[in-house]
MARLUMLUM-570889 format. One line per 10 residues: number of its first residue (from 1); for each residue x, y, z of C-alpha. Coordinates in nm, 3 decimals, padded with zeros to 5 digits. Example, Ala and Ser with C-alpha at 12.3 -4.5 7.8 and 13.67 -1.06 7.14 Angstrom:
<zafis>
1> 01.230,-00.450,00.780  01.367,-00.106,00.714
</zafis>
This chain:
<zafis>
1> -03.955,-00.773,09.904  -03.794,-00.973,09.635  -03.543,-00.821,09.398  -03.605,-00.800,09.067  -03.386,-00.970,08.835  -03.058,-00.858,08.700  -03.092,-00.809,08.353  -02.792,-00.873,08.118  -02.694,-00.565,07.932  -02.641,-00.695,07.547
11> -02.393,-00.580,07.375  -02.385,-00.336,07.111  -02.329,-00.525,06.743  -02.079,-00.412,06.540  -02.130,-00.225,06.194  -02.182,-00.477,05.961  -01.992,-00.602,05.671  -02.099,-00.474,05.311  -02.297,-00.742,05.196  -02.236,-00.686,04.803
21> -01.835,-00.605,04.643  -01.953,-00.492,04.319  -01.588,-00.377,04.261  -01.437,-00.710,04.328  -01.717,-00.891,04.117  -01.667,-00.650,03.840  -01.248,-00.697,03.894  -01.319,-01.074,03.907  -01.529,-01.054,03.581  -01.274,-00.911,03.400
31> -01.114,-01.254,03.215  -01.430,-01.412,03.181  -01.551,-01.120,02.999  -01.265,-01.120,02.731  -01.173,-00.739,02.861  -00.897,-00.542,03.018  -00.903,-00.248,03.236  -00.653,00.073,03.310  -00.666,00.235,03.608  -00.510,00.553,03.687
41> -00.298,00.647,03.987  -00.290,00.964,04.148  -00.080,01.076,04.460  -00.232,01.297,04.702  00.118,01.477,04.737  00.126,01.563,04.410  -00.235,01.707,04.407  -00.270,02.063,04.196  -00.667,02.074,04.143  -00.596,02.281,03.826
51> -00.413,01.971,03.664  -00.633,01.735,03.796  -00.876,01.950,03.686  -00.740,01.912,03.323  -00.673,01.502,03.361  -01.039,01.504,03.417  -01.105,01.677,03.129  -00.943,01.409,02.916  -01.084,01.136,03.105  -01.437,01.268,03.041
61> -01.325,01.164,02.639  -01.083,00.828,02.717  -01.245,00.724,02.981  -01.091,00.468,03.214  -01.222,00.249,03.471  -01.060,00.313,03.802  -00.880,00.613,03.970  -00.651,00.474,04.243  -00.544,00.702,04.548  -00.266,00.682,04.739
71> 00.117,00.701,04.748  00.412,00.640,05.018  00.399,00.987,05.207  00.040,01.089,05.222  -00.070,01.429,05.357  -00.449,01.322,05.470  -00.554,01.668,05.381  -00.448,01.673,05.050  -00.600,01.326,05.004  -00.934,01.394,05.117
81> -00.959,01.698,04.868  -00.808,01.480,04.589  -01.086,01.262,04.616  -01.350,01.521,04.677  -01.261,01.648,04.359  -01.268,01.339,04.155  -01.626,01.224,04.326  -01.748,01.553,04.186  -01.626,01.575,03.813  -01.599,01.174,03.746
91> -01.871,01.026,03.969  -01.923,00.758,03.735  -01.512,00.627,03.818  -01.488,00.408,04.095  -01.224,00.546,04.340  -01.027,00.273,04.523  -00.772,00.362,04.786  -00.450,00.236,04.719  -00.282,00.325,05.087  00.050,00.257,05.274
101> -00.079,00.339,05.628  -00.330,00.269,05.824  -00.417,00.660,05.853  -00.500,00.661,05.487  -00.835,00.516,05.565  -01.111,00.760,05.337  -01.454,00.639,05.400  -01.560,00.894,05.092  -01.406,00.646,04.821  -01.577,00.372,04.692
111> -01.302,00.129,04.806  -00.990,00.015,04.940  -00.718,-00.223,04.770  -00.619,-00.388,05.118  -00.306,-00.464,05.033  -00.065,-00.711,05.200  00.310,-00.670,05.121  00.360,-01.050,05.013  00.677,-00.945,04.907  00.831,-00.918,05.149
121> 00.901,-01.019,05.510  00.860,-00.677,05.736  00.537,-00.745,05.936  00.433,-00.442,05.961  00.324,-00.448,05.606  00.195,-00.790,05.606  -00.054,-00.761,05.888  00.068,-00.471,06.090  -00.097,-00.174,05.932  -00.440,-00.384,05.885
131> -00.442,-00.426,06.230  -00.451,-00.103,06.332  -00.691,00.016,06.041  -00.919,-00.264,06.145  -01.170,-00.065,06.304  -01.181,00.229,06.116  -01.234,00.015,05.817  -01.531,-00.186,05.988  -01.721,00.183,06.014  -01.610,00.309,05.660
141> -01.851,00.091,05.468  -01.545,00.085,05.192  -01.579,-00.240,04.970  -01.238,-00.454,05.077  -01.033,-00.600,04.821  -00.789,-00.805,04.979  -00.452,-00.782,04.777  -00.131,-00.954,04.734  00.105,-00.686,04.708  00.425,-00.755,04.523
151> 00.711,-00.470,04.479  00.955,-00.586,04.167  01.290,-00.465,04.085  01.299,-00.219,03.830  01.635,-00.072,03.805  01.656,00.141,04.113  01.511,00.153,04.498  01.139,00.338,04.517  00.995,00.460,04.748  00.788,00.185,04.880
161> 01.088,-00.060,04.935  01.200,00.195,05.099  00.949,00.297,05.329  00.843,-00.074,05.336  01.198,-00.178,05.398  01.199,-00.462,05.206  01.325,-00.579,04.878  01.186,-00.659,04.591  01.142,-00.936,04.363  01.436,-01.013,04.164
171> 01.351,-00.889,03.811  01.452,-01.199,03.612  01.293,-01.428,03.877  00.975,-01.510,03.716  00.916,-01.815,03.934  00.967,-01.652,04.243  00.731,-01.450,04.185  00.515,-01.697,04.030  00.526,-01.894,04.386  00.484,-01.577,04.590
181> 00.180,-01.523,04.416  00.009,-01.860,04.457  00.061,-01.831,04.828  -00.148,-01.549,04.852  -00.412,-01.701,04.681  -00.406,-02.009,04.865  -00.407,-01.738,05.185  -00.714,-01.631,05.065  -00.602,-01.309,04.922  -00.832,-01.204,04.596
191> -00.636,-00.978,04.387  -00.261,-01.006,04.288  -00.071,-00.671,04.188  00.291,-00.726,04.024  00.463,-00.362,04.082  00.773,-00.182,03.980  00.729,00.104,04.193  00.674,00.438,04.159  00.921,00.586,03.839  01.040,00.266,03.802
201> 01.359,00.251,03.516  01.150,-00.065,03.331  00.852,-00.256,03.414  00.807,-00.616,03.541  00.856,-00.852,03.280  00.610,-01.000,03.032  00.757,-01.313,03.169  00.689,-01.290,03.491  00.329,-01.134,03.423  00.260,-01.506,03.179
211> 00.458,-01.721,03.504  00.190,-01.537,03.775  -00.082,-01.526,03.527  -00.048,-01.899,03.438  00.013,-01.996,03.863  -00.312,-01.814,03.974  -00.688,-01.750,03.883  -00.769,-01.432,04.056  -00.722,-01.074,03.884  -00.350,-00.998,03.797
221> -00.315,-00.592,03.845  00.017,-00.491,03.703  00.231,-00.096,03.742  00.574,00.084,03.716  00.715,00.135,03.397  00.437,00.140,03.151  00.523,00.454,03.012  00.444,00.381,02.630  00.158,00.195,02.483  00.391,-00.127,02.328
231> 00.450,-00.190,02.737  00.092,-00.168,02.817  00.035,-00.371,02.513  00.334,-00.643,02.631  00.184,-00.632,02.970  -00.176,-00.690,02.904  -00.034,-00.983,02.635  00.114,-01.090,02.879  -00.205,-01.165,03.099  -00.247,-00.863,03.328
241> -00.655,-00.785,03.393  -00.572,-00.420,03.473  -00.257,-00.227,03.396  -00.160,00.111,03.638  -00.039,00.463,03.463  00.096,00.734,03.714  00.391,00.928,03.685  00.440,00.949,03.351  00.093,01.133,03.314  00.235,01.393,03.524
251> 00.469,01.471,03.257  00.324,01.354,02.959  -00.091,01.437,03.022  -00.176,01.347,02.639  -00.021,00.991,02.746  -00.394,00.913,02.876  -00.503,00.901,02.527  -00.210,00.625,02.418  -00.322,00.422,02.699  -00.662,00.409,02.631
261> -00.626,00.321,02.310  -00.399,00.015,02.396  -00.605,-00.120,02.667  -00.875,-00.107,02.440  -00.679,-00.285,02.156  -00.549,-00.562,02.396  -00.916,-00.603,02.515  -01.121,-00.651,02.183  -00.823,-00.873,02.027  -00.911,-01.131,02.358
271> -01.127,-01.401,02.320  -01.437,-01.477,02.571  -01.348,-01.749,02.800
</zafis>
């Protein structure tokens, strides 16, 4: 009696890719449009619903166009209810995850700044991390926007150089950080974030923001510092696409409105290109 044949078992194909990145069309847009964008971040440590409660209030009158999660020490519990909460009261706001470990992977946001510490040199944060959150990401269905993360010196270590273990980018330096940047273009890397750090002293320079902007093409996101509207205004003058407020809502909520306002200034004083 002949034997049937052995059939091949085929394997099972992975989850596929998101086929459309609105957010990193709409990020890419930005310039060509003539507009600027703030995005506010919020860290899942320092989640009380009750205030976020009340940012969301304002926000619901100056709105803004992103809400980034993350920080350097993130409690996964608290981060999952942070962004429960804003998905319920600010649907509309894209929520991007702005993580420092692979753990901090949140399929219920709408994306993930992927970010690789350009930086610096600890591997870890250069490829490490996004090996090991790989997977996870491949299931999430997030939209990936691949980031060239670069910490600044503002006066004082943060927290990320020092989780990160790296240093930053000399402050007066604007070339450095000019060539820094154009590598991770030229590695393929589609968004470029200039950062002073969490409650940095000042913020990275108007003249480094001009050297990047004027070295690269893709979306310049710049944070750290911008604690009054004349450095969002110098920032965004500057040639940032999207400026980052934190910490200094914590103390100051009514900054939101001061913000708004000069993001909205810098953007209908630029012309279409």
């Amino acid at each position: 009696m002949a034997t049937p044949p052995r059939r091949n078992r085929m394997p099972t194909p992975p989850t596929p890719l998101p086929t459309a990145n609105r957010l990193l069309d709409t990020l890419a847009g930005l310039r060509h449009q003539g507009r600027k964008a703030l995005a506010v971040l919020l860290d899942p440590d320092d989640f009380v619903p009750t205030r976020t409660r009340q940012l969301l209030g304002q926000v619901a009158q100056y709105p803004v166009d992103y809400f980034f999660v993350g920080g350097s020490l993130v409690l996964t519990e608290h981060q999952a209810a942070l962004i429960a909460l804003l998905k319920a009261e600010a649907p509309h706001v894209p929520v991007l995850l702005f993580p420092s470990h692979a753990l901090h992977v949140d399929a219920a946001a709408d994306g993930i700044l992927l970010l690789s510490l350009i930086s610096g040199r600890n591997p870890d944060f250069l490829i490490g991390q996004h090996v090991v959150a790989a997977p996870r990401l491949r299931q999430s269905g997030l939209q990936i926007l691949p980031t060239g993360y670069m910490l600044v010196e503002s006066g004082r270590p943060t927290t990320a150089s020092y989780i990160s273990g790296t240093a930053p980018l000399p402050h007066d330096k604007p070339s450095i950080a000019a060539a820094t940047a154009m590598a991770g273009e030229q590695l393929g890397l589609r968004l470029l974030y200039l950062d002073g750090g969490s409650g940095a002293q000042q913020p990275v320079s108007p003249a480094m923001i001009r050297a990047v902007r004027e070295a690269t093409n893709a979306p310049l996101l710049v944070g750290g510092g911008l604690n009054t509207a004349e450095k969002i205004s110098a920032a965004l003058g500057a040639g940032a696409d999207l400026v980052v407020v934190g910490n200094h809502l914590e103390r100051n909520p009514n900054f939101l409105v001061e913000a708004v306002a000069a993001v909205r200034q810098a953007g209908s004083s630029q012309p279409s290109t």
